[in-house]
C-alpha positions in Angstrom: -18.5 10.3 -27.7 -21.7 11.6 -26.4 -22.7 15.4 -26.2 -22.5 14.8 -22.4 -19.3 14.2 -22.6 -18.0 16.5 -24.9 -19.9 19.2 -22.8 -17.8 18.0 -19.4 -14.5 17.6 -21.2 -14.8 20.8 -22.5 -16.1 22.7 -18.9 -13.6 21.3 -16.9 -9.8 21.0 -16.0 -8.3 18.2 -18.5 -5.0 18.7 -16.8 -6.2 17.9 -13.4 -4.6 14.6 -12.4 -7.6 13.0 -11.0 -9.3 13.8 -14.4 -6.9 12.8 -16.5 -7.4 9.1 -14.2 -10.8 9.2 -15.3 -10.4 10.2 -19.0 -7.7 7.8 -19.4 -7.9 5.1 -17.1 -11.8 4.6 -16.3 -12.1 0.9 -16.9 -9.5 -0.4 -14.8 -10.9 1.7 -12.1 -14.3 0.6 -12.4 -13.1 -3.0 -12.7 -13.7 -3.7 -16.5 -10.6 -4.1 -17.7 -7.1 -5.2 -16.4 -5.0 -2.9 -17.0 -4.3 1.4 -18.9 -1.8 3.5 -19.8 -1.6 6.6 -18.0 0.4 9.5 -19.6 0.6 12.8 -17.4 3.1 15.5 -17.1 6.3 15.0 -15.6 6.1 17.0 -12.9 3.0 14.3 -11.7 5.0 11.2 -11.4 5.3 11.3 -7.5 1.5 12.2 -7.2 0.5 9.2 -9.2 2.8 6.7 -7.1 1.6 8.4 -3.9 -1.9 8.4 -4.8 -2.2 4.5 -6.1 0.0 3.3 -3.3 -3.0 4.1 -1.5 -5.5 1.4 -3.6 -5.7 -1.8 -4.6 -4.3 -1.4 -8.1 -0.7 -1.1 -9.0 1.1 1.2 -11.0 4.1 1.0 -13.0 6.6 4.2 -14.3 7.4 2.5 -17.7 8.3 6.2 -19.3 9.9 9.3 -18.6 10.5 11.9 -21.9 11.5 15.4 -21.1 7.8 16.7 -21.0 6.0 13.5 -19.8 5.8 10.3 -18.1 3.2 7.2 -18.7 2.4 4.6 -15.8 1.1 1.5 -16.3 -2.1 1.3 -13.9 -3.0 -2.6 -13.6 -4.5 -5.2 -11.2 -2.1 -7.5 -11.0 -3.7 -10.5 -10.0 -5.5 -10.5 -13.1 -2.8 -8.9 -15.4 -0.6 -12.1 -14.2 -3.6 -14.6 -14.8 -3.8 -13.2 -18.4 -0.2 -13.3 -19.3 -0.2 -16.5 -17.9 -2.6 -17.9 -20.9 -0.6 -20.3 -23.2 -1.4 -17.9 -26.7 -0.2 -14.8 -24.9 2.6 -16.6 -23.3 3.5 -17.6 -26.9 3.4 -14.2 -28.2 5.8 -12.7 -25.4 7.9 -15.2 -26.4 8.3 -14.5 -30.0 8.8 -11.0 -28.7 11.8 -12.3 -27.1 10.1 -12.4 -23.4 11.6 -15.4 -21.3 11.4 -14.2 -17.5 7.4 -14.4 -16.8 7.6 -12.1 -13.7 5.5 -9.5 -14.0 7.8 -6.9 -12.1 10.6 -8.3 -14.8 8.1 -8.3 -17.6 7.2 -4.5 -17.1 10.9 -3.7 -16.6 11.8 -5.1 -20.2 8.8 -3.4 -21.8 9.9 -0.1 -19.9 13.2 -0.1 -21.6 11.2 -1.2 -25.0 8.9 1.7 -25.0 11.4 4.4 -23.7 13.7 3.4 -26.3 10.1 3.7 -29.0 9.2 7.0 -27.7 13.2 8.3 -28.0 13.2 7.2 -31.5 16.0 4.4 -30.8 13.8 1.6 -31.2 10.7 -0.5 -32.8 7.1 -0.2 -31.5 6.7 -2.8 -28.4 3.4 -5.0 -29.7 4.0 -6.4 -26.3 1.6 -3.0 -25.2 -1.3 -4.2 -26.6 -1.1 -7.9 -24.6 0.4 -5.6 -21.1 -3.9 -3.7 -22.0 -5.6 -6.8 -22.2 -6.1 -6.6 -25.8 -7.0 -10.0 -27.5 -4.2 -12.0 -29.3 -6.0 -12.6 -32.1 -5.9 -8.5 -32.6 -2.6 -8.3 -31.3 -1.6 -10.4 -34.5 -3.6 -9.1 -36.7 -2.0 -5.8 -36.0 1.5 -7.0 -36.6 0.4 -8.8 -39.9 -1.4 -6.3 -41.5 0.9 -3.2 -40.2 -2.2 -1.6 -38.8 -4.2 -1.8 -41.6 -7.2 -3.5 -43.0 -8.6 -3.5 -39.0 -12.9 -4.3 -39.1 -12.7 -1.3 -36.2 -10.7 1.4 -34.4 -11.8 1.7 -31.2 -9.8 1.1 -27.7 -7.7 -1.3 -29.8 -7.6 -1.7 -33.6 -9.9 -4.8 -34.2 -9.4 -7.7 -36.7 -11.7 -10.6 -34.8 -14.5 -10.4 -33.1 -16.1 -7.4 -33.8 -19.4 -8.4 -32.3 -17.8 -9.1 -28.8 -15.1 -6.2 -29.4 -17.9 -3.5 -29.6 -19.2 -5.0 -26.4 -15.7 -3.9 -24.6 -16.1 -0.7 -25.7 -19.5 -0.1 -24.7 -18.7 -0.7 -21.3 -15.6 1.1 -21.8 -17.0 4.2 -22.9 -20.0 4.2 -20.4 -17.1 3.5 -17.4 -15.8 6.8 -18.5 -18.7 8.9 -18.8 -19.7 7.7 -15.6 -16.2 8.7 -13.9 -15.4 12.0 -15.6 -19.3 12.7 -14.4 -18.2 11.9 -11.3 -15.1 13.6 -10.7 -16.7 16.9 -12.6 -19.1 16.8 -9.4 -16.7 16.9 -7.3 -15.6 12.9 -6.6 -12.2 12.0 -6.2 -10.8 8.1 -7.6 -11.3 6.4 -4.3 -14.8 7.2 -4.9 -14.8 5.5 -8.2 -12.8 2.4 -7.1 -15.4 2.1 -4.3 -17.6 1.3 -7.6 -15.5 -0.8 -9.3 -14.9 -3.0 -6.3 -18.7 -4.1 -7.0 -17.9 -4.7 -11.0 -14.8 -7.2 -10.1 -13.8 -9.6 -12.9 -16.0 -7.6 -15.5 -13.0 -8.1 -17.9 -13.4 -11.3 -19.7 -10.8 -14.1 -20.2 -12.5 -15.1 -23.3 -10.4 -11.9 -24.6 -7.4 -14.5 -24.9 
């Protein structure tokens, strides 16, 4: 994390929701990645549906504890094509995945990852294919019990490293540039307007 940033995360309001968007969720604004989880305060939940029904990326409620919520914030298009490639279609299947709607898919993870955060259920590896991350890493998480990883960045990295560090790179430079911008005063629509000139900067060569 750069000084700038520290000095901005720590000179502003983290609770504000359009922050928290650009903490949490600056590459799939600015069109570098397909898809992040959002997790805000309960009290939010209508704000964040109101405000991306208002965009051209989709959100999904796939949690509600007592104190918070987490969306899903996704371009759909794109989240479909990747689910869509034979490995990750293989993977959702061994995780027991056999309607390849999206709407149905993020239903069934919903109840998955509710059930996780109440402590009535397993982790859902499914998250990590729903954020883009690369099968290969995906597996190598599940088989090593997330251990013995090359890197911990965005994801927990057993291939790739090289291309991996890329991601994050752009990653992190997408979220300097959007908590910049909404510390002067930017709101998301502003940021989207930037990411609608990045589109398909997220890389299928992830699957």
């Amino acid at each position: 994390m750069s000084k700038e940033m520290i000095y901005l995360i720590t000179s502003v309001n983290m609770k504000a929701l359009d922050m928290q968007l650009a903490f949490q969720c600056a590459p799939v604004l600015m069109n570098y990645k397909i898809s992040n989880l959002l997790i805000v305060e309960k009290e939010k939940i209508d704000s964040v549906k109101q405000l991306f029904a208002k965009t051209e990326l989709s959100c999904k409620l796939v949690m509600v504890s007592e104190e918070k919520s987490a969306f899903l914030i996704y371009r759909e298009e794109a989240l479909e094509s990747y689910l869509e490639c034979r490995k990750v279609r293989e993977l959702m299947e061994s995780f027991g995945y056999e309607n390849y709607e999206l709407e149905k898919i993020l239903e069934e993870f919903s109840k998955k990852y509710t059930e996780y955060v109440s402590n009535s259920g397993s982790f859902p590896h499914e998250m990590g294919l729903l954020l883009g991350y690369p099968v290969e890493d995906v597996i190598g998480f599940i088989q090593n019990d997330g251990e013995n990883f090359l890197y911990s960045g965005y994801w927990k990295v057993y291939t790739n490293l090289s291309e991996a560090l890329e991601h994050f790179e752009r990653y992190n430079l997408a979220k300097e540039t959007a908590v910049r911008m909404v510390s002067e005063g930017k709101d998301i629509f502003q940021i989207l307007h930037i990411g609608s000139f990045q589109k398909n900067n997220w890389k299928q060569s992830m699957v």
